[in-house]
C-alpha positions in Angstrom: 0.5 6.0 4.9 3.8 6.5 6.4 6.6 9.4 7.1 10.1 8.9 6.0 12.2 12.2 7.2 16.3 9.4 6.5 15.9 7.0 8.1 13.3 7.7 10.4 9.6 6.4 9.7 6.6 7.1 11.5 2.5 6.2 11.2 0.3 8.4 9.5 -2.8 6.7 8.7 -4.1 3.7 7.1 -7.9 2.7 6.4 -9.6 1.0 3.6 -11.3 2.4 0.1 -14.7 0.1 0.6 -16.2 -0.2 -2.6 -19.5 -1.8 -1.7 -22.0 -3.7 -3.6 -22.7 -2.6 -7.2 -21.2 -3.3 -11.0 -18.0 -3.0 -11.6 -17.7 0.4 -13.2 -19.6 1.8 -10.0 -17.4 -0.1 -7.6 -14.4 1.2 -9.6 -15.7 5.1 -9.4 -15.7 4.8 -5.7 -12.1 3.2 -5.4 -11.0 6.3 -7.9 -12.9 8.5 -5.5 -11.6 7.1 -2.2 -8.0 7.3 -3.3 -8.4 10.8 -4.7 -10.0 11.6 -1.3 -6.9 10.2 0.5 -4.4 11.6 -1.9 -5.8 15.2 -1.5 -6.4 15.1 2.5 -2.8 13.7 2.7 -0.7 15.1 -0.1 1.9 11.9 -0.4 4.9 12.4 -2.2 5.1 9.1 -3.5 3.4 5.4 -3.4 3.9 2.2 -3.4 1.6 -0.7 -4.3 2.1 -5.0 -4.7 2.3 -6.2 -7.8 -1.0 -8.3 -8.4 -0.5 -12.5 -7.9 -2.3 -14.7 -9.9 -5.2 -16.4 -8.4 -6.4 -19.5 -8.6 -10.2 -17.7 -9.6 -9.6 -16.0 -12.8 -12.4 -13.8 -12.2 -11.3 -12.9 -8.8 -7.9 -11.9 -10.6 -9.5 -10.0 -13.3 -11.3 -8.1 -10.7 -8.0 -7.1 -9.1 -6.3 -6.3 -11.8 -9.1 -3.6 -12.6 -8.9 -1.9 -8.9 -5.5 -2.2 -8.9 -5.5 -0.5 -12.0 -7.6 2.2 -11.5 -5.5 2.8 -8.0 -2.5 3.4 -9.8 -4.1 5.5 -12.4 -5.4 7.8 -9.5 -1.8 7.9 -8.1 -0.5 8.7 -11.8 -3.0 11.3 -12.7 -2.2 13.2 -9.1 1.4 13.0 -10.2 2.5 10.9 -7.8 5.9 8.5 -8.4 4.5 5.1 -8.3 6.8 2.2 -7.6 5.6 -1.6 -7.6 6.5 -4.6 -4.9 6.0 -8.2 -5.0 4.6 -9.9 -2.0 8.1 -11.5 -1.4 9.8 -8.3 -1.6 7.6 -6.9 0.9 8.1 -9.7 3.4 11.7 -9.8 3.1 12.1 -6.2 3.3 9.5 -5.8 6.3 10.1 -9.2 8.6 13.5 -10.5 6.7 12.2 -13.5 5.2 10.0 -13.6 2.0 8.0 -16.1 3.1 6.6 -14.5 6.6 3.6 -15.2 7.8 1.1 -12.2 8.1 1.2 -12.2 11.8 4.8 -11.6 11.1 4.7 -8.9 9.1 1.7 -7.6 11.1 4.2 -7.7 14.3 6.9 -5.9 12.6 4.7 -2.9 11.5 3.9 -2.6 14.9 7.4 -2.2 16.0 8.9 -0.3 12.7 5.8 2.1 13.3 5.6 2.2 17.2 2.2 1.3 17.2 0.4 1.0 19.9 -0.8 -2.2 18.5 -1.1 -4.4 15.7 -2.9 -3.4 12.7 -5.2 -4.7 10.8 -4.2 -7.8 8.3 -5.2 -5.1 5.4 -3.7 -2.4 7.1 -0.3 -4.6 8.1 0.0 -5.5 3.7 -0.5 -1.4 2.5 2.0 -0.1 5.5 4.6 -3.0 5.0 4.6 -2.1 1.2 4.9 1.6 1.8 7.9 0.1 4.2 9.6 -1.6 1.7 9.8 1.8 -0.7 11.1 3.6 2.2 13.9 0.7 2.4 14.3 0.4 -1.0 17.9 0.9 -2.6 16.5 3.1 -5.2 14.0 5.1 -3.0 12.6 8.7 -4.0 11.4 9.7 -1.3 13.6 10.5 1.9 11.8 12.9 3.6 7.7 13.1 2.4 4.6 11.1 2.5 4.3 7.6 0.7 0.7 6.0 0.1 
């Protein structure tokens, strides 16, 4: 999660919703739960997430599609404005090339965020995407909280 207040962004937090070992329903209550837990400890004013690639596993897609699903739901239902990146979006927004590598974009968190140091791979991808909102042309949000 990241400040915007113009032009101006700083580090909030980032971690990572773990949903652990179980069926799917199960592992999809604790993403919902997780997000709501973030949402209400952090109050965002808006958030941005990737738009899901396809994988070369169908199942691993389906899966994705299901989380991703049910994090955007959780962002819709707390009445947050939800806008949606592709990978190459969030490169070229982030690093200046859509086709960065993720020590790249990693590297230029650090420095858009003054972090002390680099984040985490995970970390790097949810930040760079909340970023690439904050950059965006059509941006909501220029002073607030985006997930």
């Amino acid at each position: 999660m990241i400040e915007a207040s113009g032009t101006k962004l700083s580090y909030v937090t980032s971690g990572c919703v773990r949903s652990g070992a179980g069926d799917l329903p199960t592992r999809l209550r604790v993403t919902l739960a997780g997000l709501n837990a973030v949402i209400s400890a952090h109050a965002p004013a808006a958030a941005a997430v990737e738009k899901v690639f396809v994988n070369a596993n169908p199942q691993s897609t389906l899966a994705l599609g299901q989380a991703r699903g049910t994090a955007i739901c959780a962002l819709v239902m707390a009445g947050l404005p939800v806008s949606e990146y592709t990978a190459l979006q969030v490169k070229q927004s982030v690093v200046g090339n859509g086709h960065a590598a993720k020590e790249q974009v990693q590297e230029m968190v650090r420095r858009l965020l003054a972090l002390p140091g680099a984040p985490s791979p995970d970390a790097a991808d949810a930040l760079a995407c909340a970023i690439c909102h904050a950059h965006s042309g059509g941006v909501r949000v220029r002073k607030g909280r985006i997930l």
